[in-house]
C-alpha positions in Angstrom: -8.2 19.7 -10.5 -6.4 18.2 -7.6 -5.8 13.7 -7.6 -8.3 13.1 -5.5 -11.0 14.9 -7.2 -9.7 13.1 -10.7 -10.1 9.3 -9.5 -13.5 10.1 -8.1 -14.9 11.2 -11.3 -13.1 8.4 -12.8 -15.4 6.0 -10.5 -18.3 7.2 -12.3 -17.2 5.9 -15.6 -17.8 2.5 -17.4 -16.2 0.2 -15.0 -16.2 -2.7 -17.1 -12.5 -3.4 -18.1 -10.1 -0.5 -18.1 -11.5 1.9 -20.5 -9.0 4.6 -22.0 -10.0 7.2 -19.8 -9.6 5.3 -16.7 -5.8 4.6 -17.5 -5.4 8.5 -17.3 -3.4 8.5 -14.3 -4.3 11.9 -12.1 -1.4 14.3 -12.3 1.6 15.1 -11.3 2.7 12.3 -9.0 5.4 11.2 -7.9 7.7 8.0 -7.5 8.5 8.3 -4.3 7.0 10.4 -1.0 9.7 9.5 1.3 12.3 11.5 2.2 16.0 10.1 3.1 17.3 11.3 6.2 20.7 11.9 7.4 21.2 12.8 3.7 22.6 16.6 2.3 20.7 17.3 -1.3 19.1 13.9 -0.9 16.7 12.8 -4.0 13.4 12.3 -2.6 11.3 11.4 -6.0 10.6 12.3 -9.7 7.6 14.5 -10.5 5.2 13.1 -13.7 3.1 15.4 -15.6 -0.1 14.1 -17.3 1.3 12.2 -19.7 3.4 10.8 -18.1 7.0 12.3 -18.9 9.4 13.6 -16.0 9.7 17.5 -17.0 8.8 21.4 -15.9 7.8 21.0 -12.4 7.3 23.9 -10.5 7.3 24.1 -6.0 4.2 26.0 -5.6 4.1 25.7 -1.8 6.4 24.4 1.1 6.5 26.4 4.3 9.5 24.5 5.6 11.9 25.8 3.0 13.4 22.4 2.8 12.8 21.2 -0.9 13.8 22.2 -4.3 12.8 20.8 -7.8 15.2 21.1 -10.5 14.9 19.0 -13.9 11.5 17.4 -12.8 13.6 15.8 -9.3 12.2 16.9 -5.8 15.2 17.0 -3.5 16.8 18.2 -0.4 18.0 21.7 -0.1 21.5 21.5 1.6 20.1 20.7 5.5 19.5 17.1 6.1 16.9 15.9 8.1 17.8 13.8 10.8 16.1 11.1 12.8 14.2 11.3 16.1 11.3 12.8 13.2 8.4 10.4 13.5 5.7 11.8 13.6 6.6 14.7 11.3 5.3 15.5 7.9 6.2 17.9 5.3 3.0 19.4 2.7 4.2 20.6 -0.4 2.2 21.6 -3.5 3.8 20.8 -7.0 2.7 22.0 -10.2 3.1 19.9 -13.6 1.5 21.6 -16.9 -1.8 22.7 -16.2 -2.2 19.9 -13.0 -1.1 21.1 -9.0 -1.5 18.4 -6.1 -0.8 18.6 -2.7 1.6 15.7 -1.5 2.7 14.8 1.9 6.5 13.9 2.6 7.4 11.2 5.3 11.2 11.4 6.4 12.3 7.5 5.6 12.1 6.3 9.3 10.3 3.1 8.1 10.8 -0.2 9.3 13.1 -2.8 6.3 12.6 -6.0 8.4 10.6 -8.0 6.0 8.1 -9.2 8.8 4.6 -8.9 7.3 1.8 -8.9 10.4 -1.2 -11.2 8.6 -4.2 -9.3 9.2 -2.5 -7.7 11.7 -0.9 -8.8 15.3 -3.9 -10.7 16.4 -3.0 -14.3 17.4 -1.3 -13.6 20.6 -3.1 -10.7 21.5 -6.2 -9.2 22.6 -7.7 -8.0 19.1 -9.6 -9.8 16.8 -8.3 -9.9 12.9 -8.3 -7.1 10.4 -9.0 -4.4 13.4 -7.7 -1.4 15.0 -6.5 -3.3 18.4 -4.4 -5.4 15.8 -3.0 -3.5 13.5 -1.8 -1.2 16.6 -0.3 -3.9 17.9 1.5 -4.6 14.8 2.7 -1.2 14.5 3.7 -1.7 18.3 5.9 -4.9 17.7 7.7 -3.4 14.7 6.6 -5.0 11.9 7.6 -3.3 8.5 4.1 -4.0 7.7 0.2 -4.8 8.3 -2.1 -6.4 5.8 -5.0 -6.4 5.6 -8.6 -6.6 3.9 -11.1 -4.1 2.3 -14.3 -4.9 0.1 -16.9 -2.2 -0.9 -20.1 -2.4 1.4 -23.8 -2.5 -0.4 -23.7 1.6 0.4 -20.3 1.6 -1.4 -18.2 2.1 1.8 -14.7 0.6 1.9 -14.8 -1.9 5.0 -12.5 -4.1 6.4 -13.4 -8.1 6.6 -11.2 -10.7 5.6 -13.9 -13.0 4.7 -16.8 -12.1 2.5 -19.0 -12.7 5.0 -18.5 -11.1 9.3 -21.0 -11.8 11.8 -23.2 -14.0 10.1 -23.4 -10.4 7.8 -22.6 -10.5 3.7 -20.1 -7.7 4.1 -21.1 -6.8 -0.1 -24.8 -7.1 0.9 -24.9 -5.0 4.0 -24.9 -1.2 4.9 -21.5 -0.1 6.4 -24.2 0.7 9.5 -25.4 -2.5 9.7 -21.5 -4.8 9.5 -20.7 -2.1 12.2 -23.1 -3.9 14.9 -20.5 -7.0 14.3 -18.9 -7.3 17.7 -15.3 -7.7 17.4 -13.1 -8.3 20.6 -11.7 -6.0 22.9 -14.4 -3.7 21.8 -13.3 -2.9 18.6 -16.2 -2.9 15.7 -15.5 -3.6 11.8 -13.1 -0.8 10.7 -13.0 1.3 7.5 -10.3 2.6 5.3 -10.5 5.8 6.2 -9.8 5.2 10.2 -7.1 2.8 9.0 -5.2 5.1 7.1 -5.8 7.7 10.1 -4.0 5.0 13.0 -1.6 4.6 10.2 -0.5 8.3 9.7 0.2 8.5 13.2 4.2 7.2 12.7 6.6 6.4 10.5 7.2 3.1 10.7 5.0 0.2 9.6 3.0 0.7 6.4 -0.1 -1.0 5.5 -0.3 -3.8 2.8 -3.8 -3.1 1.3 -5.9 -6.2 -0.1 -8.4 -5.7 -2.2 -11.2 -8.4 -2.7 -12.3 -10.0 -5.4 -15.7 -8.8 -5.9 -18.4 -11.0 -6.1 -20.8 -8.2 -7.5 -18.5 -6.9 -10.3 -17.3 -4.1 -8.2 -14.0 -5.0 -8.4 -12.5 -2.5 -10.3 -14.9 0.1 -8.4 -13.4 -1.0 -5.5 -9.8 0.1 -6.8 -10.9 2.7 -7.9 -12.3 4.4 -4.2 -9.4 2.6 -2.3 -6.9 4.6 -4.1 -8.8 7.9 -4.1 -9.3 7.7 -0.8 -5.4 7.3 -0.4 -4.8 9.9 -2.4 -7.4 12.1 -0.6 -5.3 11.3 2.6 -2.1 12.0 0.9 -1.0 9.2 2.3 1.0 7.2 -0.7 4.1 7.3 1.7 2.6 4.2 4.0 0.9 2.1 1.6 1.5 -1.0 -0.5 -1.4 -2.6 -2.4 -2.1 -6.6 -3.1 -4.7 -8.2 -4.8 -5.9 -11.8 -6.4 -7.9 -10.4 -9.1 -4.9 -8.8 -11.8 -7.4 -6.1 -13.0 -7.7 -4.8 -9.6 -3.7 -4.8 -9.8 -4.1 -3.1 -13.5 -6.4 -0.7 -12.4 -4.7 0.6 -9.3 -1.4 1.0 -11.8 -3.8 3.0 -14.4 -4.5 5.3 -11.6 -1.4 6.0 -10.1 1.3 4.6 -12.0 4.4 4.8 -9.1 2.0 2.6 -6.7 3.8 -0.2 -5.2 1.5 -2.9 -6.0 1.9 -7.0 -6.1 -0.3 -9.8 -7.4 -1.5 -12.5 -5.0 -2.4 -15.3 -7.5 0.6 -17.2 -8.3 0.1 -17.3 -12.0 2.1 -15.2 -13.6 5.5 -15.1 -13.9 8.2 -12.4 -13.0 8.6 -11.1 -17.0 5.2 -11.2 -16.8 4.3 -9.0 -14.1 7.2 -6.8 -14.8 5.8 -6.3 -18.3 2.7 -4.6 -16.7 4.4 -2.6 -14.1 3.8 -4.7 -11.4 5.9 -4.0 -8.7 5.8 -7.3 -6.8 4.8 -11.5 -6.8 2.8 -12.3 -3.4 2.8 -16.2 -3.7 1.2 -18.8 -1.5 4.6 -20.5 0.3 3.6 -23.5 -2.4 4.4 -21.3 -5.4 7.8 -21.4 -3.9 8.4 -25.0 -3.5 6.9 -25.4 -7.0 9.5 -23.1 -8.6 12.8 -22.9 -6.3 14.1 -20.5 -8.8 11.2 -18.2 -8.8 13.3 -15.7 -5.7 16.4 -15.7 -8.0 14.4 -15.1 -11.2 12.4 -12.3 -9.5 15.4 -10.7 -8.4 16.1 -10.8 -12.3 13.3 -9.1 -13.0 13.1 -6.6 -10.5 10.6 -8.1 -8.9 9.7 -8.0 -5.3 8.8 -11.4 -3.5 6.7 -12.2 -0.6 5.6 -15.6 0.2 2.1 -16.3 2.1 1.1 -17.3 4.8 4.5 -18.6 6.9 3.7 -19.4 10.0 6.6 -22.6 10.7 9.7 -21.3 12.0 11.4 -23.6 9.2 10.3 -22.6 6.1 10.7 -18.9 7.9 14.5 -20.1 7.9 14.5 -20.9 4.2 12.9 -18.2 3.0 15.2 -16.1 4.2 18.1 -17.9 3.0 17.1 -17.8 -0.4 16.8 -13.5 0.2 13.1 -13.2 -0.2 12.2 -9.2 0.4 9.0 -10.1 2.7 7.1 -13.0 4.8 3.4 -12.4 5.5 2.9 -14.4 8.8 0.2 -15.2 11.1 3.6 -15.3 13.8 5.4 -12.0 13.6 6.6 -12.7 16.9 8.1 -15.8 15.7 9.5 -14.1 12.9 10.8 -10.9 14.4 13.3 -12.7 16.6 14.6 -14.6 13.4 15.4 -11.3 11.9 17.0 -9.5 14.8 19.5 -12.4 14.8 
C-alpha cells in the first residue's frame, strides 16, 4: 500500500486526539527529497521503514540510472547533476520491508534568501491575497517562499482563505462550488490545494509555507490529515513547509510523516519544547521576539528554525537579520529582497 493510500484511510479513523494508529507514519519516507547539485556521490536523504529505523532499502525503479541506496542512504551515483535543471524531476520507487512508495527528487535549485511572501506577492500587485496571480508573483520575485492558508470546506475540500470567512461566505460552512463564485481580482477565484501544489511543481525555486487553520468545527486534525495526503499524493514533499497555530495540527502532520518540516505559529512554547516533539521550527509574532531577545540565540541551540511574523518596517527587517534569524514572513518582499541582496 503506497503513502497516499495510507493517510487516507487514516482520515477515516477517530479524529479526536492522536490515536495510536494515526501516529503510524506511512512508509518508507524519507528525510530529505532534494538532491545536491554540482555534487559527485552526493547524499540526497535517509530511507525509513515502518517503524521507523533507517535499514534494508531496496531501488525498485529509476529510469535515469542516477541513484543508488546503500545502508538505508539514497545517493548520487558518480555523475553530478548540474544546474540550469529547473524544471526537472527525477521518479524513483523505494522499497522498505513489506512498504514501496513512489518519491519525486527535486535537484536543490531552491531559493536560501529568507524572504517569506505573506499570502503571497499581493500588495504591490495585481492579485488579491492567498491566490494564484500572487503566489506567481511571488515565485516571480524570488522569494524562498509563499505562505499561505487552507481550511477544509463543508464538502471536505481543502480551500484557500486566510480568513474564516471570503465573500461574505463561511469558508467551513460552504460547498468548495459555492466559495468558488467569490470574485477575487484579476480574475482569479478562491484556489484549492491541489492547483496550488500544481503552479508550485512547475520550478524549483520558491516553496510553499502551508497554514493550516484552526478549525472551528473540530476538523482540525482532519484537516492535517487530507493536507498532507494530498502532498504526498502529489509527491511533492520537496516544496513544502507546514505552519500552524493549533500544536495538534503541528503533532499530527509529524505523526504522519515524521521528516516534515513543520513550525508552530503560537508563540508559546519554547525551543526545548518544540524540539522535544520534533518540531522543526518557532514561527513567532515579531513581539515574541522583543519579549525574549535571546529566543534566536536559544533556538539556534536547540536546533530550532526561527521566523518572525508579520515584518513589514524596514527596521525591524534590519534587526532581525542581525541577530541571524533563518526567515521573515512579510507583507513587503520587495522591501525585503533588496535588504538581502545587499
Amino acid at each position: 500500500m503506497n503513502n497516499c493510500k495510507k493517510i487516507l484511510l487514516m482520515a477515516g479513523m477517530s479524529l479526536f486526539g492522536i490515536n495510536a494508529a494515526a501516529q503510524e507514519a506511512a512508509a518508507p519516507y524519507l528525510d530529505s527529497y532534494t538532491i545536491p547539485v554540482k555534487q559527485k556521490n552526493a547524499v540526497i536523504g535517509r530511507i525509513y521503514d515502518s517503524n521507523g529505523k533507517v535499514g534494508n532499502a531496496r531501488l525498485l525503479e529509476d529510469k535515469s540510472g542516477l541513484f543508488t541506496i546503500g545502508g538505508g542512504v539514497l545517493t548520487l551515483k558518480k555523475k553530478a547533476i548540474v544546474n540550469g535543471t529547473d524544471h526537472i524531476t527525477y521518479p524513483v520507487r523505494i522499497q522498505a520491508g513489506k512498504d514501496t512508495a513512489d518519491f519525486l527528487l527535486v535537484p536543490d535549485n531552491f531559493i536560501r534568501n529568507k524572504v517569506v511572501a505573506h499570502r503571497g506577492a499581493w500588495k504591490h500587485h495585481e492579485g488579491s491575497q492567498n491566490s494564484i496571480t500572487a503566489l506567481k508573483d511571488a515565485i516571480r520575485l524570488g522569494c524562498e517562499g509563499s505562505e499561505f492558508d487552507v481550511w477544509l470546506s463543508s464538502d471536505n475540500q481543502l480551500v484557500i482563505s486566510h480568513d474564516p470567512e471570503i465573500g461574505g461566505k463561511k469558508v467551513e460552512e460552504s460547498t468548495l462550488a459555492d466559495l468558488q463564485t467569490v470574485q477575487l481580482k484579476n480574475g482569479d477565484r478562491v484556489p484549492t490545494l491541489e492547483e496550488y501544489i500544481a503552479v508550485i511543481m512547475e520550478q524549483h525555486k520558491t516553496r510553499l509555507v502551508l497554514e493550516l487553520k484552526p478549525s472551528g468545527k473540530g476538523k482540525g486534525e482532519q484537516l492535517a490529515t487530507q493536507a498532507v495526503a494530498m502532498v504526498h499524493a502529489k509527491k511533492a514533499q520537496a516544496w513544502m513547509f507546514y505552519i500552524s497555530f493549533d500544536y495538534n495540527i503541528c503533532k499530527r502532520i509529524k505523526a504522519l510523516d515524521p521528516t516534515a518540516k513543520v513550525a508552530y505559529l503560537n508563540g508559546d512554547k519554547t525551543p526545548a519544547e518544540l524540539r522535544a516533539d520534533g518540531i522543526w521550527g518557532l514561527d513567532y509574532n515579531q513581539q515574541e521576539f522583543k519579549k525574549d531577545p535571546q529566543l534566536i540565540a536559544t533556538a539556534k541551540q536547540q536546533q530550532i528554525t526561527t521566523n518572525a511574523w508579520t515584518i513589514n518596517d524596514p527596521e525591524i527587517m534590519d534587526g532581525l537579520l542581525k541577530e541571524g534569524i533563518d526567515y521573515i514572513t512579510t507583507n513587503e518582499p520587495e522591501i525585503l529582497l533588496e535588504k538581502v541582496r545587499q
